[in-house]
N, C-alpha and C positions, 0 to 999 in steps of 0.2 A: 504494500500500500504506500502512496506518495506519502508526501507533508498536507498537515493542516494549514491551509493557507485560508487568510482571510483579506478580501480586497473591499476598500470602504469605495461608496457610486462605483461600485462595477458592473453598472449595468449598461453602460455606454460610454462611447468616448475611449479616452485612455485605457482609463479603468476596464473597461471590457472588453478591449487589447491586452491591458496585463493577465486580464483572471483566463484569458482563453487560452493564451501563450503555455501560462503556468499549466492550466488542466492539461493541457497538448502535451507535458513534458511528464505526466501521471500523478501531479496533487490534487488533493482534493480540497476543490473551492468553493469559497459560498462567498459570495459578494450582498453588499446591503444595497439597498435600493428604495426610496421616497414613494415616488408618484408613478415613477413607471412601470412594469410588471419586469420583473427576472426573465434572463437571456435562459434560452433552452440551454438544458445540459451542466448547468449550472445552478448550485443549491443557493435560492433568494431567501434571506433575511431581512426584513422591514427594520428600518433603524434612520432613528434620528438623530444627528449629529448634536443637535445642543443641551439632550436629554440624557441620563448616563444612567437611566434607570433602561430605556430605550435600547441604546447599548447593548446594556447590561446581557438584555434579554435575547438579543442578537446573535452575542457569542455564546449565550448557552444553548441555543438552537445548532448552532454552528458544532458546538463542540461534544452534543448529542449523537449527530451524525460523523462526525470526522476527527473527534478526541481534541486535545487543548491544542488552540494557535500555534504554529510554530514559524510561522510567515507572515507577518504582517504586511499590507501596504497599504497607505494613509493616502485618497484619492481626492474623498469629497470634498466638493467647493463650491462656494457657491461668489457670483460678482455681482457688483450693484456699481456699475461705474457711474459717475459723476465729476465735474469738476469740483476741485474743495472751497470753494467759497459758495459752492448749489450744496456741498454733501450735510445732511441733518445729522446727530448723533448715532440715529438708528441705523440708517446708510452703512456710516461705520464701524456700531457694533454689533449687526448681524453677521457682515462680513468676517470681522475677527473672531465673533463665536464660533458661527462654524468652522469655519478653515482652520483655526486656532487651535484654539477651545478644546473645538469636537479633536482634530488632533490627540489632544493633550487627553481627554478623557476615554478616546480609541485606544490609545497606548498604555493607560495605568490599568485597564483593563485584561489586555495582553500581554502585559508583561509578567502577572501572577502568573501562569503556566509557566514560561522561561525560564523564571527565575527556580520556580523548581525544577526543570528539564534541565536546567544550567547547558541552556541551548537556546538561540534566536534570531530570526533574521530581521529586522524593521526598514521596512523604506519607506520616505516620505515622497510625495508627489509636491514639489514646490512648484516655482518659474523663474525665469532669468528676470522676471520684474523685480525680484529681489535684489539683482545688482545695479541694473540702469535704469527703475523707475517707468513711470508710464501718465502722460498725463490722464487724469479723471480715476484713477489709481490708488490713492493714497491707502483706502481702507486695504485692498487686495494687497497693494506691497507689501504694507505693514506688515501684513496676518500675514505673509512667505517669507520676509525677513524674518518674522519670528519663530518658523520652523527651524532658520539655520542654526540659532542659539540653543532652540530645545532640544534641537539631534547632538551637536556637541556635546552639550550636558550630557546630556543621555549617555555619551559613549562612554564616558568615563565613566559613570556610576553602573553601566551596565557590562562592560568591558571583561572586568574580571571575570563575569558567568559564562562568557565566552556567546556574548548577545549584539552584535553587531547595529547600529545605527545610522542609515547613511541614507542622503538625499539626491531627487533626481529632479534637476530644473531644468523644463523645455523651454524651448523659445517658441516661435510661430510652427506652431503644430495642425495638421490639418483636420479640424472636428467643426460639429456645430456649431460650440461658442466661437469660435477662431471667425468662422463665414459672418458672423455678425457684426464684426468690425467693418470700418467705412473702407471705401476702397484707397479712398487717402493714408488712412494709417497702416494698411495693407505695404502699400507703395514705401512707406519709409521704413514697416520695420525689414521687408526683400533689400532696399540699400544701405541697413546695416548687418546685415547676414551675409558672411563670404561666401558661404555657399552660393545665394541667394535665390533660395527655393526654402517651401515649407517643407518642415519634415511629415512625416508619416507617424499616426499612432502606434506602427508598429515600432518603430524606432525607441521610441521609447519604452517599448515592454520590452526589449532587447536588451535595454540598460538596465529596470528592473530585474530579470531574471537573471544576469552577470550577479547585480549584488547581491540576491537572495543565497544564490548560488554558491555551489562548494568552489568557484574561480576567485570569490569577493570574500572568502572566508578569512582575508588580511588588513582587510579594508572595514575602518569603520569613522564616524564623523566627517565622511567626504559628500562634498558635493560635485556628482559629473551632471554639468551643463549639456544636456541634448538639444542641440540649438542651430548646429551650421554655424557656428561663431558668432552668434550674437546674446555681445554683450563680453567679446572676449577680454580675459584677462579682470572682467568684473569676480 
């Protein structure tokens, strides 16, 4: 039998690039999912990121069927862009609950099994807007910048159990949210991408499964940028 893995919004997008990737390679995945219904083939848990009672309840379904987490990966997001002189406080701390928060309360959650398996893998789903910003942004940056603090920490207090903590920031990736951007802001982040081409959700599950993976088993508190270079050197 694979690994228990558990993927937070895996029901699209990235997120349902990595949890497919992972099943594909024989773990067994259960992804949480809100509003829309669970991708076939894949075990859905309803769970809401700002709830930890929610959660709570999430991984014990999960861990009914497929035994205690041993995979995590921190997906769910949600954006309310605005510029910051439009954004109300709400704007800004829904965005930091969830993306944050729920983060923060997906992981103390998961980490109880680990730390007794004294085994773990954690990825976070950040963004390169953690390095270079993004107007109408502020809330979203914030809440990715502050993934990169909480994975550090992380790795040292989790380190010794031999629990790994490492983050994966994309840049212009090709999903729904991405297509909602103007075509003007489209146009400038392609001229600061060397590539200068969006990448593919798959791309990024490829960088998750490296660090999940017995390849990243040295690796922990990194950030790899899946990006085409944007934001290099951020």
């Amino acid at each position: 039998m694979g690994r228990s893995v558990m993927v937070t919004g895996g029901n699209r997008g990235i997120g349902l690039a990595v949890a497919t990737a992972l099943a594909a390679d024989g773990d067994q995945v259960a992804v949480t999912h809100r509003d829309a219904p669970p991708p076939d083939g894949l075990l859905g848990v309803r769970a809401e990121m700002t709830d930890s009672q929610s959660i709570d309840a999430a991984f014990e379904k999960a861990e009914a069927a497929h035994g205690p987490v041993e995979v995590l990966v921190v997906n769910a997001g949600i954006t309310r862009d605005t510029l910051f002189l439009r954004m109300d406080e709400r704007d800004f701390t829904d965005v930091v609950d969830v993306n944050l928060h729920g983060a923060f309360r997906t992981m103390r959650r998961a980490v109880r099994g680990m730390v007794r398996a004294r085994w773990g893998r954690i990825v976070l789903i950040s963004s390169m807007t953690y390095a270079y910003g993004a107007p109408g942004q502020v809330n979203y940056g914030a809440a990715k910048a502050g993934m990169l603090g909480m994975a550090r920490s992380l790795a040292w207090e989790l380190g010794p159990r031999n629990i790994t903590v490492n983050i994966v920031a994309p840049g212009l990736i090709d999903t729904d949210m991405s297509r909602g951007i103007t075509d003007r802001r489209r146009e400038h982040l392609l001229a600061i991408t060397p590539l200068g081409r969006a990448g593919e959700v798959a791309d990024v599950a490829a960088a998750v499964r490296f660090l999940a993976g017995d390849s990243g088993r040295f690796i922990t508190g990194a950030v790899l940028p899946v990006s085409g270079g944007l934001g290099l050197g951020g």
